[in-house]
DORO-800419 format. One record per residue (C-alpha): residue in one letter; x, y negated, z. Coordinates in steps of 0.02 Angstrom, whole numbers, padded with zeros to 5 digits, always signed. Layout:
! DORO-800419
AXYZ...
This chain:
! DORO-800419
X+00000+00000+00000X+00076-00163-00039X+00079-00324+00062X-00086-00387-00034X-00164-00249+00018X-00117-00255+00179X-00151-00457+00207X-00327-00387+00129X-00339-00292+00273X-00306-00426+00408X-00404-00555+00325X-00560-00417+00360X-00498-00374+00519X-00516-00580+00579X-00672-00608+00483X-00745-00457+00603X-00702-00551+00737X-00806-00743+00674X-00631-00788+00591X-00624-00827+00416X-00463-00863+00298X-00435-00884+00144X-00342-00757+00069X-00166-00850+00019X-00165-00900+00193X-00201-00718+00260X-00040-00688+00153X+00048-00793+00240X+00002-00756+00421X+00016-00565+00353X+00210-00599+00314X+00224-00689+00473X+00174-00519+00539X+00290-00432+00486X+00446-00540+00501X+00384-00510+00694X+00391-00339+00702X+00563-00326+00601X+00627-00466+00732X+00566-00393+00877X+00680-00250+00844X+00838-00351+00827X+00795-00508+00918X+00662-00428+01069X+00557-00605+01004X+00395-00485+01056X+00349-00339+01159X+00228-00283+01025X+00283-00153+00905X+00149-00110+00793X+00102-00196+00664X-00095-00196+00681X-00049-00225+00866X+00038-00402+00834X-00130-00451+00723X-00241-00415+00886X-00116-00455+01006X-00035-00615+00948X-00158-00659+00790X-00316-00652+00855X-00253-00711+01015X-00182-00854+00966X-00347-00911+00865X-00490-00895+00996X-00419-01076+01019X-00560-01111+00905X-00700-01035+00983X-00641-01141+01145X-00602-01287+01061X-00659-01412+00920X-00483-01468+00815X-00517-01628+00731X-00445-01630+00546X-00258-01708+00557X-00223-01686+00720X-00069-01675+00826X-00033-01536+00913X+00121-01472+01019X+00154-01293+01071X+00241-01291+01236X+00369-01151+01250X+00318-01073+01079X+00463-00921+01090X+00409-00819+00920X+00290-00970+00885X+00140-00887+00962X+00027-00965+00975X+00071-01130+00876X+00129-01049+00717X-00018-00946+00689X-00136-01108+00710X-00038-01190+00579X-00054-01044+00458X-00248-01046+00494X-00259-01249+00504X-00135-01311+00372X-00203-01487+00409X-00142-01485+00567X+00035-01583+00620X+00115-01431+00736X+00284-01443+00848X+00340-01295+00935X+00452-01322+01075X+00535-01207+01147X+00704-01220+01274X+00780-01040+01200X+00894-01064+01030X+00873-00900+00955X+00701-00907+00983X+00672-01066+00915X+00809-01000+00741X+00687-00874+00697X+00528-00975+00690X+00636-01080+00599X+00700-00969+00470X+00482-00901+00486X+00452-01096+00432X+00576-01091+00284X+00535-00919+00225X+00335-00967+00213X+00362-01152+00161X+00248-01229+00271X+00251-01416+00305X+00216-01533+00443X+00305-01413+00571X+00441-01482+00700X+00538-01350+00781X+00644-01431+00945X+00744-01349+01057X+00702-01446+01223X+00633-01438+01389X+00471-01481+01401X+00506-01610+01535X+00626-01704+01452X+00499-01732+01305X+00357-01796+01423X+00465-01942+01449X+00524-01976+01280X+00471-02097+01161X+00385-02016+01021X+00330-01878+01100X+00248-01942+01253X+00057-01981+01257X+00070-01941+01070X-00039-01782+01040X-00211-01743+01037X-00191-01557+01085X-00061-01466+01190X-00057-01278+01179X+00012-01149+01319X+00018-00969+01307X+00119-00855+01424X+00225-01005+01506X+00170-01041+01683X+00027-01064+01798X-00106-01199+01764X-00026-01328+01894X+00130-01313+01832X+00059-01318+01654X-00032-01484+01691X+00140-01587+01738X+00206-01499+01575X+00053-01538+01467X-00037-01724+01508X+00109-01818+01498X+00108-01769+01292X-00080-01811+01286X-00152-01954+01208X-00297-02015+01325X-00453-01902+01263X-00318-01778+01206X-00342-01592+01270X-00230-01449+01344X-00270-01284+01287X-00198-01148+01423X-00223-00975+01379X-00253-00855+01512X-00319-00697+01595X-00438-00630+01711X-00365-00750+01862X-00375-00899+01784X-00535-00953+01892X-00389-00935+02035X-00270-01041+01950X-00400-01179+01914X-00429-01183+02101X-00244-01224+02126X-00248-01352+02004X-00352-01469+02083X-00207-01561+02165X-00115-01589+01999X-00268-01620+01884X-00296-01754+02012X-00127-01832+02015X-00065-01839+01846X-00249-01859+01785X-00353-01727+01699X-00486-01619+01713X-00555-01458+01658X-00680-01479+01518X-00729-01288+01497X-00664-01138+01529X-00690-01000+01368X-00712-00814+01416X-00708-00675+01303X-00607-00495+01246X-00515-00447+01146X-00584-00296+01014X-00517-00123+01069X-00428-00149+01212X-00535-00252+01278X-00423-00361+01386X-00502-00504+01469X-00448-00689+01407X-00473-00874+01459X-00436-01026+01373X-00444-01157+01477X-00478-01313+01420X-00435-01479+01513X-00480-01655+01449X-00340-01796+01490X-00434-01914+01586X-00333-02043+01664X-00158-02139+01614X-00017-02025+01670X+00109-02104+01800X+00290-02150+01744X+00341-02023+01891X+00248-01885+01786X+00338-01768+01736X+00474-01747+01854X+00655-01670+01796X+00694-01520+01740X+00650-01368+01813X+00556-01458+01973X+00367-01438+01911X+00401-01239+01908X+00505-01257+02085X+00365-01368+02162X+00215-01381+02082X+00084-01503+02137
């Protein structure tokens, strides 16, 4: 079976799930796929070995974002510690309109999303090597987005001193998470306070198969951020609020 064939079968696997691509980007996202699972090998860039298993996994994952959230055409989006480029890579294959940098404070990493963005020609991607901190204080990059995505990096309060210091007022975080997240949310309250969000929604759903339980929660910057927000490196995830 050859890799048409194959993105054939992803596209139909998505579109079971309320997901619908077209079928040059399904190519796309299907490549991406598989420069995963030939990395993952060489590079440990993902746990996941099989190649259906990285489409439920890490695809369809990544894009419940948008049965949480509404992305308005054009809009600026950073993916906070990105590592393979899940799940901010995957949104860009799906939302070519969108403006996408993936951050991420581990070189390697960060080379083979790079050499992922090359190989599929995609445009309007930054890849930075960084620490998340640092950019929440930098011109350009501070109170510049409209979305902020988080998958697998920390808690939620510790995610919130990371996050709404990127956001444009209005702007959203998108945290993805598991069964606990309720429990995280509780914790939050503290930062969400301080640095000045709060949590729009929370989405709840499964994945097919499986049927692990995920979250995406969804929290609304509210209120200016402080100059004191965030603090240096490494401190959030030390002492969170």
């Amino acid at each position: 079976m050859g890799s048409q064939d194959n993105s054939v079968e992803l596209r139909l696997f998505l579109e079971e799930q309320g997901l619908t691509l077209e079928e040059e980007r399904a190519l796309l996202l299907y490549r991406y796929g598989k420069m995963l699972k030939e990395a993952g090998s060489r590079f440990n860039v993902t746990g996941v070995k099989e190649e259906k298993e990285i489409w439920r996994k890490h695809f369809l994952d990544s894009l419940l974002l948008f049965f949480a959230v509404e992305v308005p055409p054009g809009a600026r989006v950073v993916d906070i510690g990105t590592g393979a480029g899940i799940p901010g890579l995957v949104i860009k294959i799906y939302r070519p309109d969108l403006e996408v940098s993936l951050v991420d404070s581990n070189r390697k990493r960060l080379g083979f999303v790079q050499g992922v963005v090359k190989e599929l020609g995609l445009e309007d991607v930054e890849c930075v090597v960084a620490r998340v901190e640092e950019l929440g204080r930098r011109k350009g990059w501070r109170e510049c987005f409209d979305l902020a995505l988080a998958r697998a990096v920390a808690e939620l309060r510790v995610l919130v001193e990371y996050g709404l210091p990127l956001l444009k007022m209005g702007g959203r975080l998108a945290a993805y998470k598991g069964p606990r997240a309720e429990e995280e949310v509780e914790r939050a309250g503290r930062a969400l306070d301080t640095i000045g969000g709060t949590v729009e929604k929370m989405w709840r759903g499964r994945l097919p198969d499986g049927g692990e339980e995920r979250r995406i929660v969804v929290i609304r910057k509210v209120a200016a951020t402080s100059s004191e927000w965030p603090r240096r490196v490494g401190i959030p995830a030390k002492r969170p609020l």
